[in-house]
C-alpha positions as CSV (number, residue, x, y, z in Angstrom):
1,X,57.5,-11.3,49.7
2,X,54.3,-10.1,50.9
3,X,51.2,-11.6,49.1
4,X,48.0,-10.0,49.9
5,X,44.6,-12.2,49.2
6,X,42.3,-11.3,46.5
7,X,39.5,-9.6,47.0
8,X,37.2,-12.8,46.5
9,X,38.9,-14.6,49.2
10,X,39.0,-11.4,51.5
11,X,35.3,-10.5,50.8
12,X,34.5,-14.6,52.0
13,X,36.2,-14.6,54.5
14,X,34.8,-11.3,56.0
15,X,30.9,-13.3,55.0
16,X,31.7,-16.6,56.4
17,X,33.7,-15.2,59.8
18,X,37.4,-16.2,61.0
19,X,37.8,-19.8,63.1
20,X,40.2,-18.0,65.3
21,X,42.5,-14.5,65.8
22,X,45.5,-14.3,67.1
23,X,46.8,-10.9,67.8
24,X,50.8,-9.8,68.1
25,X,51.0,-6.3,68.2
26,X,52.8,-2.8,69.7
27,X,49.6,-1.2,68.5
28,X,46.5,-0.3,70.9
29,X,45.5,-4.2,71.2
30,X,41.9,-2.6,72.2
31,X,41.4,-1.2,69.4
32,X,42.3,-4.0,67.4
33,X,40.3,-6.4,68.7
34,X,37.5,-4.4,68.7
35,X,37.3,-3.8,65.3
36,X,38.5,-8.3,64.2
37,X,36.4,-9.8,66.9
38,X,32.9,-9.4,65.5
39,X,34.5,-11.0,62.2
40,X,35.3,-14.2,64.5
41,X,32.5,-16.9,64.1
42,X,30.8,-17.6,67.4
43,X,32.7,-19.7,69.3
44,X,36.3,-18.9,67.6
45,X,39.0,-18.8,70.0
46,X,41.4,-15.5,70.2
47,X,44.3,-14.7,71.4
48,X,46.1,-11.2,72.3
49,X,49.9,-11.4,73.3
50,X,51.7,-7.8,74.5
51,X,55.3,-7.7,76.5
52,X,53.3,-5.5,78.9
53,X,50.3,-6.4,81.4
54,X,48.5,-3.2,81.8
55,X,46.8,-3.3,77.8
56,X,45.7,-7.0,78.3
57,X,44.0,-6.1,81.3
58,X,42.4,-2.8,80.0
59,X,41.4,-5.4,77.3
60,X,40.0,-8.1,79.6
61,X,38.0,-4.9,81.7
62,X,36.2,-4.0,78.4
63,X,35.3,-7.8,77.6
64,X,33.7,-8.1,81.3
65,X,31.3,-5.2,80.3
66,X,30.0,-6.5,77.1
67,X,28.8,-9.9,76.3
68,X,31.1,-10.9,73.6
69,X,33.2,-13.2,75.1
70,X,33.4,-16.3,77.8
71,X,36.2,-17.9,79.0
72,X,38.9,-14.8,79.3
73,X,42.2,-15.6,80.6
74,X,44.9,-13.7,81.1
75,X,48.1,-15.7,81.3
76,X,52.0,-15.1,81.7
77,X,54.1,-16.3,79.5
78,X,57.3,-18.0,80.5
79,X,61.1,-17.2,79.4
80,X,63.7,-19.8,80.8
81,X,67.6,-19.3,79.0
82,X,69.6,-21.6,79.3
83,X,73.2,-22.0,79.1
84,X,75.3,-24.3,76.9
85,X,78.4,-26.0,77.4
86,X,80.0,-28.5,75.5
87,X,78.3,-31.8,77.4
88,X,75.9,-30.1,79.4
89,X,72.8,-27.6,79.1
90,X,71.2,-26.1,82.4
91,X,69.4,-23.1,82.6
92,X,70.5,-19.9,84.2
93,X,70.0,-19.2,87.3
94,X,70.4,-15.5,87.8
95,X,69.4,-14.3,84.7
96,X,69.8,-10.7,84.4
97,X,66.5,-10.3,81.7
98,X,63.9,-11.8,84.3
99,X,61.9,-14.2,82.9
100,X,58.8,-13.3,81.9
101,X,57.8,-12.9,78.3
102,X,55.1,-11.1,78.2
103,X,51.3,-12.0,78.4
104,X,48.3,-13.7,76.8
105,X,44.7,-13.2,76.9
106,X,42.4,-15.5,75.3
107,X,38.8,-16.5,74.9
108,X,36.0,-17.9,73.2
109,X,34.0,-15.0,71.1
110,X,30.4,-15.4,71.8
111,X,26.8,-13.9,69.9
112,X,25.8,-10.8,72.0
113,X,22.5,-11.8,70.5
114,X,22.2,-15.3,71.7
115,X,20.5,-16.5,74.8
């Protein structure tokens, strides 16, 4: 079951700021992030995941022209299966999915304002 906050928590949360984001989506990450990163306190960490690399580096291009964020990293994100046999585990060595599973960029939200 869903449970959506109540307004009074929503409406401090939104006044106090957000520790950290993390952000999982199909959706235009851009966009996203746009609009939940000034909600992050200044130095909150976020994190955008996607399955492909060409949205987290749009993301990463737009973050390099403003001065909202420090610390960007984009990283890859690892897949190894394994196989399992009664006795032994090893993982696969041809493994027909390729192993990458998808990618991460993540930062530290800064003030614009601040010198």
């Amino acid at each position: 079951r869903n449970k959506r906050p109540k307004n009074s928590v929503l409406k401090r949360w939104f006044k106090d700021g957000s520790d950290s984001l993390l952000i999982a989506s199909r959706e235009n990450s851009l966009e996203n992030l746009s609009r939940l990163l000034p909600l992050l306190r200044p130095s909150a960490s976020f994190a955008v995941y996607n399955t492909f690399l060409q949205p987290l580096t749009e993301i990463q291009y737009a973050l390099s022209q403003t001065n909202t964020a420090s610390r960007v990293q984009l990283s890859e994100v690892s897949i190894l299966h394994h196989q399992v046999l009664e006795g032994r585990t090893h993982p696969l060595m041809r493994d027909k999915f390729g192993s990458t599973g998808g990618y991460v960029l993540s930062g530290i939200r800064i003030d614009p304002h601040s010198k």
